[in-house]
VOGU-3710 file (C-alpha; in Angstrom, 3 decimals, decimal comma):
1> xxxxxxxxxx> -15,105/2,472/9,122  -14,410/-0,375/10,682  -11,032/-2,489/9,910  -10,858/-6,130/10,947  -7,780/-8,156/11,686  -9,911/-11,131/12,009  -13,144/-11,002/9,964  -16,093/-12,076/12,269  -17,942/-14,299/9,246  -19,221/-17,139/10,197
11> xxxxxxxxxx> -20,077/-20,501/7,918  -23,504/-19,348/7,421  -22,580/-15,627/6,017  -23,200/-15,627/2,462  -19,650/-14,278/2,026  -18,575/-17,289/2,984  -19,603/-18,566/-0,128  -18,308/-15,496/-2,475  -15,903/-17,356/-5,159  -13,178/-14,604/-5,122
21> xxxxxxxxxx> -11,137/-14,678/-1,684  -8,810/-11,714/-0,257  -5,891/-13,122/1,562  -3,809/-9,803/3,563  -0,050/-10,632/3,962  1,861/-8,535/6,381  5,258/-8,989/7,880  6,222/-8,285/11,579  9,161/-6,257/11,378  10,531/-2,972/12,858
31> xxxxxxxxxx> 8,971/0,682/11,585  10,896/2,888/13,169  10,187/4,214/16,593  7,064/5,820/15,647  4,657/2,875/13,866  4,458/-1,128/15,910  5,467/-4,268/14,532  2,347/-5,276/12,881  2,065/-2,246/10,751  2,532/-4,086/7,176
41> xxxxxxxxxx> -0,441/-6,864/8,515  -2,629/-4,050/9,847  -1,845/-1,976/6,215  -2,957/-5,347/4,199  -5,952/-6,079/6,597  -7,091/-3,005/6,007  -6,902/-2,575/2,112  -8,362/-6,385/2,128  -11,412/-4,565/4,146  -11,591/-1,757/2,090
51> xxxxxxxxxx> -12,182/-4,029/-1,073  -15,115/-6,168/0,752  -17,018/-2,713/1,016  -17,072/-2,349/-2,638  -17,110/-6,185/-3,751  -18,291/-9,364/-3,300  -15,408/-11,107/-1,858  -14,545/-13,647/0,985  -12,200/-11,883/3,434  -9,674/-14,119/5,204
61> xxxxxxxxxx> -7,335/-13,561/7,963  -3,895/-12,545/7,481  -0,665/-14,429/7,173  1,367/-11,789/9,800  4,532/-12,905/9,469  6,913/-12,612/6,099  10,513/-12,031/4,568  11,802/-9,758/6,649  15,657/-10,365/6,895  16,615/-6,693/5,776
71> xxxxxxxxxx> 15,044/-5,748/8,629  16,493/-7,985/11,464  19,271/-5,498/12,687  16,329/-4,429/14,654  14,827/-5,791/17,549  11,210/-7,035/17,733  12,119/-8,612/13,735  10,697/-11,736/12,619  11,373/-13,384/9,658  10,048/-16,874/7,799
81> xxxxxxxxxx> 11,671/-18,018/4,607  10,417/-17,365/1,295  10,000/-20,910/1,143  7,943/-21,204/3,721  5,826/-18,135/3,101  5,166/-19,930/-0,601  4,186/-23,324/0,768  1,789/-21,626/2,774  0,124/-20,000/-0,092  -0,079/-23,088/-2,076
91> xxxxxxxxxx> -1,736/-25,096/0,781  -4,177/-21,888/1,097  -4,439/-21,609/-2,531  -5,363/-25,461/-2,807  -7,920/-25,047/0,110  -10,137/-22,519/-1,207  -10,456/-24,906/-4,562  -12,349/-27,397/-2,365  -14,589/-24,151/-1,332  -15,213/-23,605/-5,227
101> xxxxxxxxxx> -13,406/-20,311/-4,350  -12,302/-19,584/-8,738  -10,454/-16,339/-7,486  -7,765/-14,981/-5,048  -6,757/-12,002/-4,170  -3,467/-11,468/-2,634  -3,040/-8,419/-0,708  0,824/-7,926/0,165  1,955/-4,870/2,333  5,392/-5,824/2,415
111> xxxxxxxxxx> 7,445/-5,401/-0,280  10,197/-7,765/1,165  7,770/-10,484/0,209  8,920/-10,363/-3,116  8,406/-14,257/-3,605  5,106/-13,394/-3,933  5,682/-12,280/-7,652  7,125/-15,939/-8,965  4,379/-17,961/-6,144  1,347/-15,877/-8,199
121> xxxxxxxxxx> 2,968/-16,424/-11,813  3,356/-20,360/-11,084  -0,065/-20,597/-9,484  -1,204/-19,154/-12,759  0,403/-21,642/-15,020  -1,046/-25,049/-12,837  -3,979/-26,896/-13,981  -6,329/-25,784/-11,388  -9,679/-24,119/-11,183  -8,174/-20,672/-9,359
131> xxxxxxxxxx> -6,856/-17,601/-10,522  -4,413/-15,753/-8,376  -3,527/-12,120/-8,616  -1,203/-10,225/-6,623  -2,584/-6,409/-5,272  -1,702/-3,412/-5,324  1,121/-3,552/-8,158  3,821/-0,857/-7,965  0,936/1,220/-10,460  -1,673/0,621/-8,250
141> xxxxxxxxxx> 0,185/1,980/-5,178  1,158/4,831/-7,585  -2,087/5,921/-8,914  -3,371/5,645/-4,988  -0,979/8,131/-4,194  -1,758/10,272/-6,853  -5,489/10,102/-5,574  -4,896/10,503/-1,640  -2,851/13,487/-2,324  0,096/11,941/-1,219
151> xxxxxxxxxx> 3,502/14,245/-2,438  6,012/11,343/-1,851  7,082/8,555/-4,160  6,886/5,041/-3,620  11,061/5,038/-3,854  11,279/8,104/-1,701  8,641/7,104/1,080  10,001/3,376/1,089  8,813/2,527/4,935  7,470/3,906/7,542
161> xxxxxxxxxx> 6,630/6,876/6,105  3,705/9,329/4,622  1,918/6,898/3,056  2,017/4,087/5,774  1,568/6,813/8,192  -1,929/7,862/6,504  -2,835/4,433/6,841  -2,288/3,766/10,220  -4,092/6,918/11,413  -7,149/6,410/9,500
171> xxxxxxxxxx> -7,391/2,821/10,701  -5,511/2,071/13,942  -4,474/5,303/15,389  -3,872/3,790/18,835  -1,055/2,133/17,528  0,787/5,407/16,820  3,761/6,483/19,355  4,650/9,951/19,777  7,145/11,548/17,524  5,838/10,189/14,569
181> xxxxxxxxxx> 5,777/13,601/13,095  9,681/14,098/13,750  11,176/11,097/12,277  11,526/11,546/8,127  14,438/10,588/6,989  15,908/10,559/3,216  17,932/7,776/1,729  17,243/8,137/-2,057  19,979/5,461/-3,250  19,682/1,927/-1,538
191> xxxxxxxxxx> 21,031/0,054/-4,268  23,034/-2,536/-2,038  20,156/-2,861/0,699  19,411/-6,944/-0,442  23,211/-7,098/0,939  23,698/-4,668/3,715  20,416/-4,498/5,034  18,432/-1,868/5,704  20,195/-0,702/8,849  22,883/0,706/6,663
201> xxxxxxxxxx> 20,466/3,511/5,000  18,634/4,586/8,589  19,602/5,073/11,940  15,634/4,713/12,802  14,470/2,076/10,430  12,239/5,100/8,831  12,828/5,903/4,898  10,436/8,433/3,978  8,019/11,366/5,375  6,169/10,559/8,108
211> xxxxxxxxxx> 5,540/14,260/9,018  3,395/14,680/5,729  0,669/11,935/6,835  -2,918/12,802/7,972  -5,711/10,574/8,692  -7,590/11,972/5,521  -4,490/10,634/2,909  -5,208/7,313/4,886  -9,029/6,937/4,462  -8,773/7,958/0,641
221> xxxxxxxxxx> -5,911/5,648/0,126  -8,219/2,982/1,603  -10,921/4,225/-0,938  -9,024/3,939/-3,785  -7,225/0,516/-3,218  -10,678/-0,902/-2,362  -12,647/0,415/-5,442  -9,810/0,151/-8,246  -9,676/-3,841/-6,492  -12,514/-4,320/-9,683
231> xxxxxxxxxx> -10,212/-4,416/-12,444  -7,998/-7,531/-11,358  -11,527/-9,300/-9,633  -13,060/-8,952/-13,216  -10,055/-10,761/-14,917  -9,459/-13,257/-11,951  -13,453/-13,861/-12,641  -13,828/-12,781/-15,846  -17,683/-11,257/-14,722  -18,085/-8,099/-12,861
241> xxxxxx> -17,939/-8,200/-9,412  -18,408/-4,709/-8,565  -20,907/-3,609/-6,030  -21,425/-0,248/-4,150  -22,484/-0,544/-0,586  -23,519/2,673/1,654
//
């Protein structure tokens, strides 16, 4: 299955003229010694791939770089502001009106981009011809779990762990150092980490189970985040925009 950081449409594609978009956010931020700095952009690019094989959808490329200050004890971590990341998504947003683009989909990997929540709900509430809708939800992730096998929670297996893990081996496996089957660590109460950073709750940057991924969690992960995708198109659309491919 192929997984593209940059989709190869061109102006004469019909997708190009889909009215729902799919906009992957990543981050570039450390993931422990084990997973590179791209991993949240290559997660998002890959769920936003995983819904154009079941849907009708414009793909876009993906905004790589997010809020990543908890993170910038380690090296290779860089951050913009959540003001910045929010402009961006309102010129975006604003852009795909004059395509006649009624729908967006934004696909967020990180959950440091939490400005994402408030830049959806006020998108919602303007006078303009596009719905916005933020994907997967906490539920979303939950249920994907649930369906992929996966024996971790989403507090337990915060970053760089089973489920990110999965991911990366079913799409980008190249990417993956050695050791990544060594490195689990446990830090169940993080309460203070929007203070102290996440430094203070890892030696490695790693918070979960990496040991307990496998390239088939990944690829039915994918699955399900692509197909369960129809609920929030249909409301963004309000018509069905479910379609199988082989």
């Amino acid at each position: 299955m192929s997984r593209h950081i940059i989709p190869d449409t061109n102006t004469k594609d019909p997708a190009a003229t889909n009215t729902v978009a799919v906009l992957p956010i990543g981050s570039f931020e450390q993931h422990g010694p084990h997973l590179p700095l791209g991993t949240d952009t290559f997660i998002a690019c890959a769920i936003a791939t995983a819904i154009s094989q079941h849907h009708d959808v414009f793909q876009l490329p993906p905004i790589t770089f997010g809020c990543s200050h908890e993170h910038a004890a380690y090296p290779g971590t860089v951050s913009i502001s959540a003001t910045t990341l929010a402009a961006v998504i309102n010129d975006i947003t604003q852009s795909l009106t004059q395509q006649a683009v009624h729908g967006l989909v934004i696909v967020n990997a990180h959950g440091g981009n939490a400005v994402l929540t408030n830049v959806v709900q006020q998108a919602n509430q303007a006078a303009t011809p596009i719905n916005v809708g933020l994907y997967p939800s906490r539920e979303d992730w939950t249920e994907a779990r649930t369906a992929a096998g996966i024996t971790s929670t989403n507090h337990d297996d915060m970053h760089a762990g089973e489920l990110e893990t999965s991911i990366l081996l079913a799409t980008y496996p190249r990417y993956l150092r050695n050791g990544w089957d060594t490195t689990d660590h446990s830090a169940s109460d993080r309460r203070y980490l929007t203070t102290v950073g996440i430094s203070a709750y890892t030696p490695t940057g790693v918070i979960g189970y990496p040991s307990r991924a496998t390239e088939a969690k990944g690829h039915a992960l994918l699955d399900h985040l692509g197909r369960n995708a129809a609920a929030l198109i249909t409301l963004l659309t309000g018509a069905p925009q479910h379609q199988e491919r082989q």
